[in-house]
C-alpha positions as a Markdown table, in Angstrom:
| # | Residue | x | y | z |
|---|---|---|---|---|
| 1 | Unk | 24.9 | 26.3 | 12.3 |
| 2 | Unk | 24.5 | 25.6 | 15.8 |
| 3 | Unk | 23.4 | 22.4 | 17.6 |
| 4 | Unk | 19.7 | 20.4 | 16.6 |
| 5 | Unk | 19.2 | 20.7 | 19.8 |
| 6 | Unk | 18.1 | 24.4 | 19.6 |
| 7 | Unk | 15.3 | 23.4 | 17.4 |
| 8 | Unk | 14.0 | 20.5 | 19.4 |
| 9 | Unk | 13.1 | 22.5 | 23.0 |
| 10 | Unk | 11.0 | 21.4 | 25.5 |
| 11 | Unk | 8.6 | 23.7 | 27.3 |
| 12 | Unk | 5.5 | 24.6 | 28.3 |
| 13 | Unk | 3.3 | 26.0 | 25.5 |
| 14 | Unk | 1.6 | 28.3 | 23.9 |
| 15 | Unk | 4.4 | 30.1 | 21.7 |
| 16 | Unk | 7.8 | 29.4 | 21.4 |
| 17 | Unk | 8.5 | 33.3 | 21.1 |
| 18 | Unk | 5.9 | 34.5 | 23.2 |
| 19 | Unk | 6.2 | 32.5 | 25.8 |
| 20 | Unk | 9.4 | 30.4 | 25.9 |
| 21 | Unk | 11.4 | 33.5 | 24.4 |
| 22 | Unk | 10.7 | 36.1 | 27.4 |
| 23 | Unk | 11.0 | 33.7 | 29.8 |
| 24 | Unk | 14.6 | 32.7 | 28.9 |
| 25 | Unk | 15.0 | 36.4 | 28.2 |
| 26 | Unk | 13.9 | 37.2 | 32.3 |
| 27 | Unk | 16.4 | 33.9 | 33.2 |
| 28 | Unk | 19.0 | 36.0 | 31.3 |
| 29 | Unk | 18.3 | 39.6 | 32.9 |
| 30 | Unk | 17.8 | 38.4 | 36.4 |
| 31 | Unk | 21.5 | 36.5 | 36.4 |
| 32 | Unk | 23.0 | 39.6 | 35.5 |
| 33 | Unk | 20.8 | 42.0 | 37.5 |
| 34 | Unk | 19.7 | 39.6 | 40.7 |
| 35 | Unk | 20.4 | 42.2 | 43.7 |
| 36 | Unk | 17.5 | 44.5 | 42.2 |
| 37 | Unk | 14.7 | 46.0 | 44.5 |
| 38 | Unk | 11.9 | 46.4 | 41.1 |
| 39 | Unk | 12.0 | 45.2 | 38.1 |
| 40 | Unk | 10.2 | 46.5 | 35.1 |
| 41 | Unk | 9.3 | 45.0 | 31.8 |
| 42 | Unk | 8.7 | 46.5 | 28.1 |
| 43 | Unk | 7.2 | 44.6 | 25.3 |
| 44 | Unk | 7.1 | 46.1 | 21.8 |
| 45 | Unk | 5.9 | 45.2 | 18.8 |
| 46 | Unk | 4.2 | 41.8 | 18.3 |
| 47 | Unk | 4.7 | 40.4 | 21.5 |
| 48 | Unk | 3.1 | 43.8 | 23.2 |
| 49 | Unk | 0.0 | 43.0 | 20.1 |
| 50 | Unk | -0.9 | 39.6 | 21.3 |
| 51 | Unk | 1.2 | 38.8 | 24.3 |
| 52 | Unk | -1.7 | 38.4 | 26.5 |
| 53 | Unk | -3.3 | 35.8 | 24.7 |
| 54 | Unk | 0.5 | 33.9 | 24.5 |
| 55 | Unk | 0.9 | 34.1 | 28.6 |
| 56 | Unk | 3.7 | 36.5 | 28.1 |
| 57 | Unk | 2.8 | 38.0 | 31.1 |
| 58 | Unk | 2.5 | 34.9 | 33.1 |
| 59 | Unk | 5.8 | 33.4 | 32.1 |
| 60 | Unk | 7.5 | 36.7 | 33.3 |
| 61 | Unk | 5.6 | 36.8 | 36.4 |
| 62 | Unk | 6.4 | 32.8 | 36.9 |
| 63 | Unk | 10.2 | 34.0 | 36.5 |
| 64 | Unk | 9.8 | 37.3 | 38.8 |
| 65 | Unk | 7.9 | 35.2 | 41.1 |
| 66 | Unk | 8.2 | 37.1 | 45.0 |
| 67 | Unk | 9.8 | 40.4 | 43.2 |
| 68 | Unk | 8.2 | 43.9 | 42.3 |
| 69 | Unk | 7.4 | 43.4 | 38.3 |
| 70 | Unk | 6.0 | 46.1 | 36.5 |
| 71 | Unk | 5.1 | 45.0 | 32.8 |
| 72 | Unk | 4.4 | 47.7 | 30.2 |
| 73 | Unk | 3.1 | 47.0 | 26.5 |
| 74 | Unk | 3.9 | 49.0 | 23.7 |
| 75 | Unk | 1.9 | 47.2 | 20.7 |
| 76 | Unk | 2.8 | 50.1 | 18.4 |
| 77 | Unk | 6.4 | 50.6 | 18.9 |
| 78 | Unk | 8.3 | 47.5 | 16.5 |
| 79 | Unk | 11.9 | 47.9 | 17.5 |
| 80 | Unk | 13.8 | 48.2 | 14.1 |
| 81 | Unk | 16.1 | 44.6 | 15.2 |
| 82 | Unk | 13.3 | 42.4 | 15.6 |
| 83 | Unk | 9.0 | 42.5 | 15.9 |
| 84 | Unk | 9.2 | 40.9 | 19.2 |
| 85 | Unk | 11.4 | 43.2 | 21.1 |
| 86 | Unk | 11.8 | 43.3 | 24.7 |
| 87 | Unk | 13.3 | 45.8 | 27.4 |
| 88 | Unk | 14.0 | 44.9 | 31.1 |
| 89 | Unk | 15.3 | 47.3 | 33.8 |
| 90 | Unk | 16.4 | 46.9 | 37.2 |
| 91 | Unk | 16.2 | 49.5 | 39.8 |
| 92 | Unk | 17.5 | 49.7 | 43.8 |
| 93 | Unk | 15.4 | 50.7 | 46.9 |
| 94 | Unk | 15.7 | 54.5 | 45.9 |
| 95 | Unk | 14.5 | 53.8 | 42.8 |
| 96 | Unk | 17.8 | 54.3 | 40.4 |
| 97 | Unk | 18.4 | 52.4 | 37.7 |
| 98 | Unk | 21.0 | 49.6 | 38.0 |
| 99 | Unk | 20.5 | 47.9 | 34.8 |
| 100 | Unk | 18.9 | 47.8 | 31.6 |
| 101 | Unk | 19.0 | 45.6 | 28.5 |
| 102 | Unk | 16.7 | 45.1 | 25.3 |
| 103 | Unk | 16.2 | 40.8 | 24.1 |
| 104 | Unk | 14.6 | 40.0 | 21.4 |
| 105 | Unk | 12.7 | 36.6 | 21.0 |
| 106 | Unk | 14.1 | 35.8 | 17.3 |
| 107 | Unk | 11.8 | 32.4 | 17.0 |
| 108 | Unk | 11.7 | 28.8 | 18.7 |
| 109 | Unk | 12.3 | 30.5 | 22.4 |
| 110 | Unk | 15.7 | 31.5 | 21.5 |
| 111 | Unk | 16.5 | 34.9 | 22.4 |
| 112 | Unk | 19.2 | 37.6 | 21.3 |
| 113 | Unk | 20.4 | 40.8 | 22.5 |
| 114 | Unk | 20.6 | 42.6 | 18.6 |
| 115 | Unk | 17.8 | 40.6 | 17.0 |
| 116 | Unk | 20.3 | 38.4 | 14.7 |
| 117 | Unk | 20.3 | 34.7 | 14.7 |
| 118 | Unk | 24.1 | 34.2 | 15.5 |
| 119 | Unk | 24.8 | 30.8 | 16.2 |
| 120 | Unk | 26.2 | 30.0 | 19.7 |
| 121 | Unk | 28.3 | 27.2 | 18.7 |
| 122 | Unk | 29.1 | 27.3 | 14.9 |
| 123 | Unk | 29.1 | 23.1 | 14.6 |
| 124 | Unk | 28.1 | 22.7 | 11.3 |
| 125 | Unk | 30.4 | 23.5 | 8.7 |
| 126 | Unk | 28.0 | 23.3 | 6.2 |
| 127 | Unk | 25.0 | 25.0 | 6.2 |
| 128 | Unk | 22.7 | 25.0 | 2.8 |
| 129 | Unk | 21.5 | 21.7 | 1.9 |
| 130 | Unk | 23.3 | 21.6 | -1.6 |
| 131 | Unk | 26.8 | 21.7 | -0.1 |
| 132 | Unk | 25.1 | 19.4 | 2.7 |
| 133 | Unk | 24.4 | 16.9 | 0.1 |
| 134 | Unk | 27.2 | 17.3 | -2.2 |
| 135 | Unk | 29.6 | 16.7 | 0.8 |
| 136 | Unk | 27.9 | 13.1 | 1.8 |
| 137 | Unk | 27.5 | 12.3 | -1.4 |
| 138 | Unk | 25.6 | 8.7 | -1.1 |
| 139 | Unk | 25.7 | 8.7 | 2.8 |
| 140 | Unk | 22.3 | 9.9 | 4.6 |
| 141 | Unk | 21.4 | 13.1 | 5.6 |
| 142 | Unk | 21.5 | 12.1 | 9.7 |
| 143 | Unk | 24.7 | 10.8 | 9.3 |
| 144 | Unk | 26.3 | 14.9 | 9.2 |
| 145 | Unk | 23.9 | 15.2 | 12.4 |
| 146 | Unk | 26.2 | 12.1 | 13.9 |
| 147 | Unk | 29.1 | 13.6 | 12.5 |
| 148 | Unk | 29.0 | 17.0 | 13.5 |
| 149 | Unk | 26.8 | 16.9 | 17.2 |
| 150 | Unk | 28.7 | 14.9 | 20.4 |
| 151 | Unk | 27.5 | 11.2 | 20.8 |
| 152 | Unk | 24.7 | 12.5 | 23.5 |
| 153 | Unk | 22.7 | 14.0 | 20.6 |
| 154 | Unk | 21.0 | 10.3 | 20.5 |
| 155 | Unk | 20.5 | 10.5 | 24.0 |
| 156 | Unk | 19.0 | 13.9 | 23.7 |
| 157 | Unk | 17.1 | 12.8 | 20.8 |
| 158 | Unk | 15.7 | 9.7 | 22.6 |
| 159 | Unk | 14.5 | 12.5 | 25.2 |
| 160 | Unk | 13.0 | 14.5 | 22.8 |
| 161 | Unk | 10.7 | 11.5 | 21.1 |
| 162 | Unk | 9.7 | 10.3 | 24.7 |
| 163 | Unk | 8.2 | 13.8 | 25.2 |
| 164 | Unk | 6.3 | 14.2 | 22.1 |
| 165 | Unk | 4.7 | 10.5 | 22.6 |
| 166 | Unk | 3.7 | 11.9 | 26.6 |
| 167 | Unk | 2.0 | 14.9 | 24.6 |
| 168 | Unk | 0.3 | 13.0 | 22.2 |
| 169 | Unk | -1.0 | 10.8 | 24.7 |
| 170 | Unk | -2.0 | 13.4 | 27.1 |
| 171 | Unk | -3.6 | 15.0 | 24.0 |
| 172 | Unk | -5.6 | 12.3 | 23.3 |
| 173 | Unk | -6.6 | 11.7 | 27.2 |
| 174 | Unk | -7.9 | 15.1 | 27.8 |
| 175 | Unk | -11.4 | 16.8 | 26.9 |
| 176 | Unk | -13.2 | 19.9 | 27.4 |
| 177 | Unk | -12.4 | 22.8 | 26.1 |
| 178 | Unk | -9.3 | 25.3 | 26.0 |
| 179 | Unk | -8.5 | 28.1 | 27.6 |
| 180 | Unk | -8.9 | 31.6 | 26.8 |
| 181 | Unk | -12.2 | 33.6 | 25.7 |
| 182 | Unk | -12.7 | 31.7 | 22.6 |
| 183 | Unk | -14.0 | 28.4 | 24.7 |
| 184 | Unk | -12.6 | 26.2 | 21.6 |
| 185 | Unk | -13.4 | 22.4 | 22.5 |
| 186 | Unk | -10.9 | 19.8 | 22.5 |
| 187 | Unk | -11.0 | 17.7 | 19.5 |
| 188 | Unk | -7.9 | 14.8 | 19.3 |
| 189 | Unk | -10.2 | 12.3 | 21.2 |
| 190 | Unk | -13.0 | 12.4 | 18.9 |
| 191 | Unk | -11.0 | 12.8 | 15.8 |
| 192 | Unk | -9.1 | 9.7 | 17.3 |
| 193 | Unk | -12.1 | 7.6 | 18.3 |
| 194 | Unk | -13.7 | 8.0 | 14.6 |
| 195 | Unk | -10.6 | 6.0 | 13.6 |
| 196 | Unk | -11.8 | 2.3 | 14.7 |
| 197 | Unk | -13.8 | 0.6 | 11.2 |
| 198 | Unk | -11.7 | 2.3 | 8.9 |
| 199 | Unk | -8.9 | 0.2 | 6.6 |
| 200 | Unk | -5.4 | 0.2 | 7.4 |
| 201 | Unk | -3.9 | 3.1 | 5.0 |
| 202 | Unk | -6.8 | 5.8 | 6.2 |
| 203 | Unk | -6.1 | 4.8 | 9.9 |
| 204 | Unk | -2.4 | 5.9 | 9.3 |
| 205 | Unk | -3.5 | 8.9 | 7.6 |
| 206 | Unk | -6.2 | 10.1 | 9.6 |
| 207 | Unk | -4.3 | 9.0 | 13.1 |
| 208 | Unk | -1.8 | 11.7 | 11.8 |
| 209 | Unk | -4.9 | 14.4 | 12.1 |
| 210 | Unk | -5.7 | 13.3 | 15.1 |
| 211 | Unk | -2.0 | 13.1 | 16.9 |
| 212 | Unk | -1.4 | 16.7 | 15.6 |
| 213 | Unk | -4.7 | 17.7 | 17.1 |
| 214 | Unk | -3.5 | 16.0 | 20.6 |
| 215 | Unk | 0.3 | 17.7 | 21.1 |
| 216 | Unk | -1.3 | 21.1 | 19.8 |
| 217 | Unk | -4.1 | 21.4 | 22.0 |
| 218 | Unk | -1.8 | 20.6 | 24.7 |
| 219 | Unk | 0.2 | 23.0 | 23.6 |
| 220 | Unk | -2.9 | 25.7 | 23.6 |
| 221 | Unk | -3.3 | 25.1 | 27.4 |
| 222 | Unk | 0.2 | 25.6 | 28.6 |
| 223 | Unk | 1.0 | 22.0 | 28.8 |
| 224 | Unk | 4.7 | 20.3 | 28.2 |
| 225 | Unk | 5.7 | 20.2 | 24.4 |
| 226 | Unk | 8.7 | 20.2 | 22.4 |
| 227 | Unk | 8.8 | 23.0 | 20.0 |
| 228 | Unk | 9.3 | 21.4 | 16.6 |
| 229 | Unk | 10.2 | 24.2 | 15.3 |
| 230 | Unk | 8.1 | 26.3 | 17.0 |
| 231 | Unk | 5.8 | 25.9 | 19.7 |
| 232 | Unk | 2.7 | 27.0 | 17.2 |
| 233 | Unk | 3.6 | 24.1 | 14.9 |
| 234 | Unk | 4.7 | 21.2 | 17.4 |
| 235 | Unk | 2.1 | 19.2 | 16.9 |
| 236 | Unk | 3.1 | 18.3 | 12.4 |
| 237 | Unk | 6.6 | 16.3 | 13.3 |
| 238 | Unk | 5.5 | 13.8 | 16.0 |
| 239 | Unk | 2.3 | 13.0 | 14.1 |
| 240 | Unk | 3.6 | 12.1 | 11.3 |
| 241 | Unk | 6.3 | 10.0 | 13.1 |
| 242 | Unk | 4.0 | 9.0 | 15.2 |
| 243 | Unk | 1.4 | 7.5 | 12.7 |
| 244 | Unk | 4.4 | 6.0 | 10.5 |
| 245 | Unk | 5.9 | 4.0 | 13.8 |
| 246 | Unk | 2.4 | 2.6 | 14.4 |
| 247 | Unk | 1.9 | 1.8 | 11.0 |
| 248 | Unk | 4.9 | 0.0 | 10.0 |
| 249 | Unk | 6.2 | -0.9 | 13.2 |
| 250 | Unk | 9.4 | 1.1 | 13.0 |
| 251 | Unk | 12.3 | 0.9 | 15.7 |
| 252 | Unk | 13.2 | 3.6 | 18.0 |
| 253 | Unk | 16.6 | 3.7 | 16.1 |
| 254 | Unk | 14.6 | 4.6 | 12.9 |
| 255 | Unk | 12.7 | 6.9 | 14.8 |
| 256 | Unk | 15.9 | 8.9 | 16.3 |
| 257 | Unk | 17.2 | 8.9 | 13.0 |
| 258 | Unk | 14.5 | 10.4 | 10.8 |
| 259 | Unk | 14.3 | 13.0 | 13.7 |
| 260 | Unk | 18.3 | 14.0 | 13.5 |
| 261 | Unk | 17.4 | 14.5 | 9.6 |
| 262 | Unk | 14.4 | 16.6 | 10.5 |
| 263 | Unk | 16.3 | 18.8 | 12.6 |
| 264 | Unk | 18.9 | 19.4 | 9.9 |
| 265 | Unk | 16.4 | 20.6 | 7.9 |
| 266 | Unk | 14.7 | 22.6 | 10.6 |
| 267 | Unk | 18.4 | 24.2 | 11.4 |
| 268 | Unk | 19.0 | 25.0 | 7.7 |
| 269 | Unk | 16.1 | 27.3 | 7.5 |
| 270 | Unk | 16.4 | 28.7 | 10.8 |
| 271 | Unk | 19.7 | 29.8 | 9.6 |
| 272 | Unk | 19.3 | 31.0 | 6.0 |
| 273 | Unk | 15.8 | 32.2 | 7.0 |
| 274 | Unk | 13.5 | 32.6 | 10.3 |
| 275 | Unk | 11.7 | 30.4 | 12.2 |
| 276 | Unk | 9.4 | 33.2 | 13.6 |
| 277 | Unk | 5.6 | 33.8 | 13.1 |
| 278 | Unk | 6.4 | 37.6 | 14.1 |
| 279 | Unk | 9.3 | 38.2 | 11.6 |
| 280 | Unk | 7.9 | 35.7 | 8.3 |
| 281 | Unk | 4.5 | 34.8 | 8.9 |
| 282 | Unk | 3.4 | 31.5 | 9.9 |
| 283 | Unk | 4.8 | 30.2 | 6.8 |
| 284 | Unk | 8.3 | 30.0 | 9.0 |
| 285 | Unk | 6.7 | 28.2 | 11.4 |
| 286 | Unk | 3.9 | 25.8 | 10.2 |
| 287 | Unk | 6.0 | 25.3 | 6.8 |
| 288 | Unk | 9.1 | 24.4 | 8.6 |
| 289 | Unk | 7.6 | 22.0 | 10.2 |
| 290 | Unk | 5.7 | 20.5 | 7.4 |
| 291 | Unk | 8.9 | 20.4 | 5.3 |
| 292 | Unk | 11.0 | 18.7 | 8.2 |
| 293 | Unk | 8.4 | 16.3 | 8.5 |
| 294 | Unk | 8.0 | 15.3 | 5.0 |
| 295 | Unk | 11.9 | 15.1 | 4.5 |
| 296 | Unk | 12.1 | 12.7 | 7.8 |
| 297 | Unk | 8.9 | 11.1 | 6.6 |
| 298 | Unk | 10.5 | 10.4 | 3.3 |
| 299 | Unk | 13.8 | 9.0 | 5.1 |
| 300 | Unk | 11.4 | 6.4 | 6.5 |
| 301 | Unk | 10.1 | 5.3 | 3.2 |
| 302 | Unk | 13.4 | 4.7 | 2.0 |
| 303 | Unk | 14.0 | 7.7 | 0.0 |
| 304 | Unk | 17.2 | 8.4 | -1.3 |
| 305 | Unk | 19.2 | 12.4 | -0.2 |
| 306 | Unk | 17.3 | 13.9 | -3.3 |
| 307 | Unk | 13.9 | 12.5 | -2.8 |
| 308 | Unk | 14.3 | 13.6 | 1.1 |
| 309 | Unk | 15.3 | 17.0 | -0.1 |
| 310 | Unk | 12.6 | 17.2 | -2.7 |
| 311 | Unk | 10.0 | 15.9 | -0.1 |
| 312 | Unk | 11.3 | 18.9 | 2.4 |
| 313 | Unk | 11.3 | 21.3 | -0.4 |
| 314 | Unk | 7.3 | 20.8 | -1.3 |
| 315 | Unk | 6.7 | 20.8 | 2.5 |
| 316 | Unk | 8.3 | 24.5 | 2.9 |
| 317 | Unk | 7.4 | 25.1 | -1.2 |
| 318 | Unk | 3.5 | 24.8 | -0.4 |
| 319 | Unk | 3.2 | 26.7 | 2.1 |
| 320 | Unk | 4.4 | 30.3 | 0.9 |
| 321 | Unk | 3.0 | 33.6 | 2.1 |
| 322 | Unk | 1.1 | 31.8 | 4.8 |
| 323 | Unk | 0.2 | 34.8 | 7.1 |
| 324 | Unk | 0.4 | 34.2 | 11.2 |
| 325 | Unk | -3.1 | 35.9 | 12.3 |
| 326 | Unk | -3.9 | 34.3 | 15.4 |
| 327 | Unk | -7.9 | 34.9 | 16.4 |
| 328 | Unk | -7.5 | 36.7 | 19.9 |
| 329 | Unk | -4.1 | 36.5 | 19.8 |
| 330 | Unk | -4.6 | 32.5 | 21.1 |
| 331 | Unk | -2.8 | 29.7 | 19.4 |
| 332 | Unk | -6.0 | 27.9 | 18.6 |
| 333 | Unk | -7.3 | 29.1 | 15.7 |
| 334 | Unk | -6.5 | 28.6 | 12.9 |
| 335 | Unk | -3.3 | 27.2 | 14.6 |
| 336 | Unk | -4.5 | 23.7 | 15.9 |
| 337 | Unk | -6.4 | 23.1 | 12.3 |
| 338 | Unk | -2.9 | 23.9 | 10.4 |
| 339 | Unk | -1.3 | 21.9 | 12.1 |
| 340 | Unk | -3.5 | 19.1 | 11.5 |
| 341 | Unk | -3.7 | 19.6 | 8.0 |
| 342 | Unk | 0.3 | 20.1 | 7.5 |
| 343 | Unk | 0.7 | 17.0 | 9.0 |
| 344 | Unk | -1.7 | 15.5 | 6.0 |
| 345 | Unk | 0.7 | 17.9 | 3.5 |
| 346 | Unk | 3.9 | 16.6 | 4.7 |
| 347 | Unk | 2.7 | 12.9 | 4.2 |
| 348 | Unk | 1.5 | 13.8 | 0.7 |
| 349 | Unk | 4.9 | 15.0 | -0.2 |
| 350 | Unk | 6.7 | 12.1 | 1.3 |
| 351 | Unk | 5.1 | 9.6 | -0.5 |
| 352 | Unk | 4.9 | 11.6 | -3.8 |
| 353 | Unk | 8.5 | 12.3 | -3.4 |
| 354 | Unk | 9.7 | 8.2 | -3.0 |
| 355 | Unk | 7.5 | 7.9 | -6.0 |
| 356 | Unk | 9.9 | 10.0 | -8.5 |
| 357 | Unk | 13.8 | 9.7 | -8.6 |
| 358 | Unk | 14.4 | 13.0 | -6.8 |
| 359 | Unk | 14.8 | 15.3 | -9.9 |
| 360 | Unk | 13.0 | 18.7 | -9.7 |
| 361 | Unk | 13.9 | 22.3 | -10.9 |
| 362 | Unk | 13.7 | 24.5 | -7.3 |
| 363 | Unk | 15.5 | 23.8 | -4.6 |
| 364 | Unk | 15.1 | 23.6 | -0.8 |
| 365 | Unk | 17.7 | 26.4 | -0.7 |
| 366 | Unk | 15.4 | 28.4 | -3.0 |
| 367 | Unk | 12.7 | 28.2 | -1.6 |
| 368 | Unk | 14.0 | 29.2 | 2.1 |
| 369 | Unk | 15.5 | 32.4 | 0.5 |
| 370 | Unk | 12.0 | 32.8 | -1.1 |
| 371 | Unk | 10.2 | 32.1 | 2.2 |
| 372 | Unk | 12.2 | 34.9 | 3.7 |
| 373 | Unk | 12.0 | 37.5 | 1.4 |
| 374 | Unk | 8.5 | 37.0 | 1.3 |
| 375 | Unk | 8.1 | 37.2 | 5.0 |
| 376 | Unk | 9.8 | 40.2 | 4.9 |
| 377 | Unk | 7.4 | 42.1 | 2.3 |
| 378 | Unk | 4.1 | 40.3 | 4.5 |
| 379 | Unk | 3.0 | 43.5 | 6.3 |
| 380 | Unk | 3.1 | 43.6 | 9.9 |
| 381 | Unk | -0.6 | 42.9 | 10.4 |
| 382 | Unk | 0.1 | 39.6 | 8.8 |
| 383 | Unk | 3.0 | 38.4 | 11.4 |
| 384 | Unk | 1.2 | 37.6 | 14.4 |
| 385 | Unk | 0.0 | 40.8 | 15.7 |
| 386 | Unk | -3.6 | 40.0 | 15.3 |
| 387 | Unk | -4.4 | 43.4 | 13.5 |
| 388 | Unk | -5.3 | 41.0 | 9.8 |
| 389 | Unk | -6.3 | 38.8 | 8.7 |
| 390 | Unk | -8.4 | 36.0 | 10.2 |
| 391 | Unk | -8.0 | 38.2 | 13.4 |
| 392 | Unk | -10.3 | 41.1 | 12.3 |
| 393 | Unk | -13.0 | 38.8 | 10.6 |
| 394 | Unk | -13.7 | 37.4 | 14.0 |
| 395 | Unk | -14.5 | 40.6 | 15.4 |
């Protein structure tokens, strides 16, 4: 498995692989093709489906920026690697082709050139949470992040939490409504603001909603985020931290290290699975984050390896088959509410797991293969193309 590092990104909203993933894949293209006259651009599948309402157009323009772009979209062509294939070409003055090379934006703005999820840097030995836990035996689960990642992983991390308290806090701060045709208001400051009168264990709780309201509506209008996994469910992971550090008064240390643990969990799925709405269904984005929050949540509490791993494995467990219909193709609904209410989930199951001693009959392992062969049989109109579900009954 590679570095944590690849699961904690920070960006600018409002999908990880519809926005962050063909910008990194024009970065690519235009190192290796820079002396180009034109440029063209073709996106298949998914990304063609709802691209417009992900800015994939604008984040390839914003790379392309003072060169000829042509973009094409092909919603009905899915390239047999990946749903969200992409094809770039560069051309001289006369109009010949120089170069051209297909990406595909495989989930959490990483991007490949055959649709796998190869790991760049093969860091972790270990890489399903059995042998994980078998091999640290009583030792914690952030303590094979320490072992495995260089020492500037805590810096990084450090990073990483200071930019998911700015987006809560921006998300809070700002009002009005989002962009996009569906004119969906804002609604972290008023969740937030109906939080003053109530007792101390509901404010934690409800603070949660209201945080993953604030980072995913600044997510929605293109604002800073880091994708946790996914830019479609960054707002679960720093409420729930969020709402615990308030609540209990926990250390930054604590903080760091209940994020290291959610990242392990994040990178074992990503690797045995897929982290992308297009490929699994919103399940591999929205339940990976619920299940790395409950397993970090649970770290918090106190909870031993098997409680963490039963916490994560109810966060990923309880969200199976969850389609990825965005309405207009926007990450607002029902994106923003999911993540509100995963936030809520992943509490739930950290708590209920520090409650039992950590014994239960399916696995997180389990359930990740299940959560991937079940993505798999979703049909396409269920994996953010917009063409089912939720989608159509708006129309």
């Amino acid at each position: 498995m590679d570095s944590i590092q690849k699961i904690f990104k920070t960006g600018f909203g409002p999908s990880s692989s519809h926005t962050m993933g063909p910008a990194n894949a024009a970065d690519a293209f235009l190192a290796d093709c820079p002396q180009a006259a034109a440029y063209k651009v073709i996106l298949y599948g998914s990304l063609a489906a709802t691209g417009k309402g992900h800015l994939s157009d604008k984040a390839l323009r914003n790379r392309f920026e003072g060169k000829q772009l042509t973009i094409e979209w092909q919603p009905q062509v899915f390239l047999p690697e990946h749903p969200n294939g992409m094809e770039f070409f560069g051309y001289d003055t006369g109009g010949a082709l120089l170069l051209s090379q297909k990406y595909f934006s495989i989930g959490g703005g990483d991007i490949s050139k055959d649709g796998t999820h190869a790991a760049d840097r093969d860091i972790y030995p270990l890489n399903k949470m059995k042998d994980i836990m078998g091999y640290l035996k009583t030792r914690r689960l952030w303590e094979y992040v320490d072992e495995c990642e260089d020492k500037s992983i805590w810096d990084f991390l450090a990073q990483t939490w200071q930019t998911m308290l700015e987006s809560i806090h921006n998300g809070l701060d700002h009002e009005g409504t989002l962009p996009g045709c569906l004119r969906l208001p804002r609604r972290a400051s008023s969740v937030f603001s109906k939080l003053h009168g109530m007792n101390n264990r509901l404010k934690e709780r409800y603070s949660a909603m209201a945080y993953a309201f604030a980072v995913s509506e600044e997510n929605a209008s293109g604002s800073k985020i880091v994708t946790a996994p996914t830019c479609g469910s960054c707002g679960i992971l720093p409420a729930v931290l969020y709402s615990y550090a308030l609540a209990y008064n926990a250390t930054e240390k604590r903080i760091l290290h209940a994020l290291a643990t959610a990242g392990l969990i994040g990178n074992v799925i990503k690797y045995n699975a897929s982290l992308s709405g297009a490929e699994v269904g919103c399940q591999g984005e929205v339940g990976s984050a619920c299940s790395m929050a409950a397993g970090a949540l649970c770290q918090l509490l106190g909870g031993s390896a098997n409680q963490i791993e039963y916490a994560a494995e109810m966060g990923l467990e309880h969200h199976l088959g969850l389609t990825c219909d965005p309405v207009c193709g926007l990450v607002q609904i029902p994106c923003i509410e999911r993540n509100a209410f995963a936030a809520l989930r992943a509490m739930d199951a950290g708590y209920y797991a520090t409650f039992t001693d950590g014994t239960h009959i399916i696995s997180l392992d389990k359930v990740i293969h299940v959560m991937k062969n079940t993505g798999l049989d979703l049909p396409s109109v269920y994996k953010e193309t917009s063409l089912g579900g939720l989608a159509v009954e708006n129309e």
